[in-house]
C-alpha positions in Angstrom: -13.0 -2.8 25.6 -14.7 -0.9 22.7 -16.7 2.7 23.1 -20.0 2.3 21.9 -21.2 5.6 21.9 -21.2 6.3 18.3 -22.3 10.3 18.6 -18.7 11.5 18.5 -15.6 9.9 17.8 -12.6 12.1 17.5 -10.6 9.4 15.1 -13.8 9.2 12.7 -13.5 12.6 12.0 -9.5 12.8 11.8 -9.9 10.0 9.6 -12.8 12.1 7.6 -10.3 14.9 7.2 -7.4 12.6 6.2 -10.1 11.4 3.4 -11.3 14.6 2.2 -7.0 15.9 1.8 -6.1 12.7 -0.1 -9.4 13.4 -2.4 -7.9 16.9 -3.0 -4.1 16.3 -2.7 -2.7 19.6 -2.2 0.9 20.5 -2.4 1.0 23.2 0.5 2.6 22.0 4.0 1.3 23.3 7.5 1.8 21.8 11.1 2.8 18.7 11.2 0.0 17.1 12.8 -2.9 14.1 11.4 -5.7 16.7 10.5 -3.6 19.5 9.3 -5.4 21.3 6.2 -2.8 19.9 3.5 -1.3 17.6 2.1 2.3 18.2 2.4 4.8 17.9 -0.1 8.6 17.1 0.9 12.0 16.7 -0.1 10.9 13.4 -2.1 7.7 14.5 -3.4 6.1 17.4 -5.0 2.5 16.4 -5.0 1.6 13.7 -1.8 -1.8 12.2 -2.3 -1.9 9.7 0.6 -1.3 10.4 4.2 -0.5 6.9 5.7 -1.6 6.0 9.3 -0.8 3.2 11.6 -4.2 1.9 13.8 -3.9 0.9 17.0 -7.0 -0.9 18.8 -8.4 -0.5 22.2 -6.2 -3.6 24.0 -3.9 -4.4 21.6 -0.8 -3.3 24.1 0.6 -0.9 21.7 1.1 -2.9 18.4 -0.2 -1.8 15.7 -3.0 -3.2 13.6 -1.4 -5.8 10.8 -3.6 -7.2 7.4 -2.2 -8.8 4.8 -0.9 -7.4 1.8 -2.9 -9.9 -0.3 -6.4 -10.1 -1.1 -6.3 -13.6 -0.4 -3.4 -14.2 1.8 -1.6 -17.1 1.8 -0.6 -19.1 5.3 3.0 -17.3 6.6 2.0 -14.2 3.8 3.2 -10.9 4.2 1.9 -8.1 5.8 2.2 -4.4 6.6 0.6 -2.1 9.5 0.4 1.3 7.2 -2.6 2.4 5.7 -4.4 4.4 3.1 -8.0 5.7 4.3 -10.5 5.0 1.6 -13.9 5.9 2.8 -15.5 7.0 6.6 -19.0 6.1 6.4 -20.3 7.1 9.9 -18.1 4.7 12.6 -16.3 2.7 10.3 -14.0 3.4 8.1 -12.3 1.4 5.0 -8.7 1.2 4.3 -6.3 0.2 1.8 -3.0 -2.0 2.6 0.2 -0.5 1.7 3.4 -2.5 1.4 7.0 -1.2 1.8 7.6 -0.2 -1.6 10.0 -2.8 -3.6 11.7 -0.5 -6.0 14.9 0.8 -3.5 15.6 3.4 -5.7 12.2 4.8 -6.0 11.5 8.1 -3.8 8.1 6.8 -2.9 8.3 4.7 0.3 5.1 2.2 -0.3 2.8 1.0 -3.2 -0.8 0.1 -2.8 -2.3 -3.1 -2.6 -5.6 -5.1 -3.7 -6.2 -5.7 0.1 -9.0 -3.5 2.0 -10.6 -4.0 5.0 -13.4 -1.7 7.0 -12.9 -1.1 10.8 -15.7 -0.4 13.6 -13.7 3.1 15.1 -15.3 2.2 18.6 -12.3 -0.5 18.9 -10.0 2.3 17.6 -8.2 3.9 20.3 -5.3 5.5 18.2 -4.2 6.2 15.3 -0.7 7.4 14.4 -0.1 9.5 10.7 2.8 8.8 8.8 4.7 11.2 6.5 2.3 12.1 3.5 4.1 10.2 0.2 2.6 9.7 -3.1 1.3 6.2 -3.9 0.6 5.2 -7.1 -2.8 3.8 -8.8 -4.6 5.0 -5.5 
């Protein structure tokens, strides 16, 4: 079942922090948690500017979150469970779709999509960060 109370919501305001790093990539590393202060750059990148996250919904057993990597997604179409935070307007929060990245020999593991879709963070229960990459035309 979903929280309603909407006057504090710990992942609304990871997911605000997430937003503001990507907004000012940074190439410094700290702990390796969801809201530490940078961006961190790694062995395959020098300058991150996305910090992917998996969501996981109140009920959902432990899977994560799925949307298609298509704006409109055909029957049996692909899709992908990592995404890019785009904008935290109070509760809800829009993300962008990113897709395992096809180029095998590229050092960036995903590439962005067309495919966005905004969440009520009441149903969120957790939310797991992935290593921060760089992602092109983001």
């Amino acid at each position: 079942m979903c929280n309603n109370e909407e006057t504090s919501n710990c992942i609304s305001e990871i997911l605000n922090v997430i937003l503001v790093l990507q907004q000012n990539a940074c190439p410094n590393s700290c702990l390796d948690s969801c809201d530490r202060p940078v961006l961190g750059g790694g062995p395959n990148c020098l300058i991150c500017n996305t910090r992917p996250i998996q969501i996981y919904t109140c009920g959902s057993n432990g899977t994560a979150l799925s949307m298609p990597t298509a704006k409109d997604p055909v029957v049996g179409g692909t899709t992908s469970s990592v995404f890019r935070v785009e904008k935290v307007d109070n509760n809800c929060c829009t993300c962008r779709v990113l897709e395992d990245n096809p180029d095998t020999t590229s050092l960036n593991p995903y590439v962005a999509t067309n495919s966005f879709f905004t969440i009520n963070l009441s149903c969120v229960c957790l939310i797991r960060c992935l290593s921060d990459t760089y992602v092109e035309c983001v």
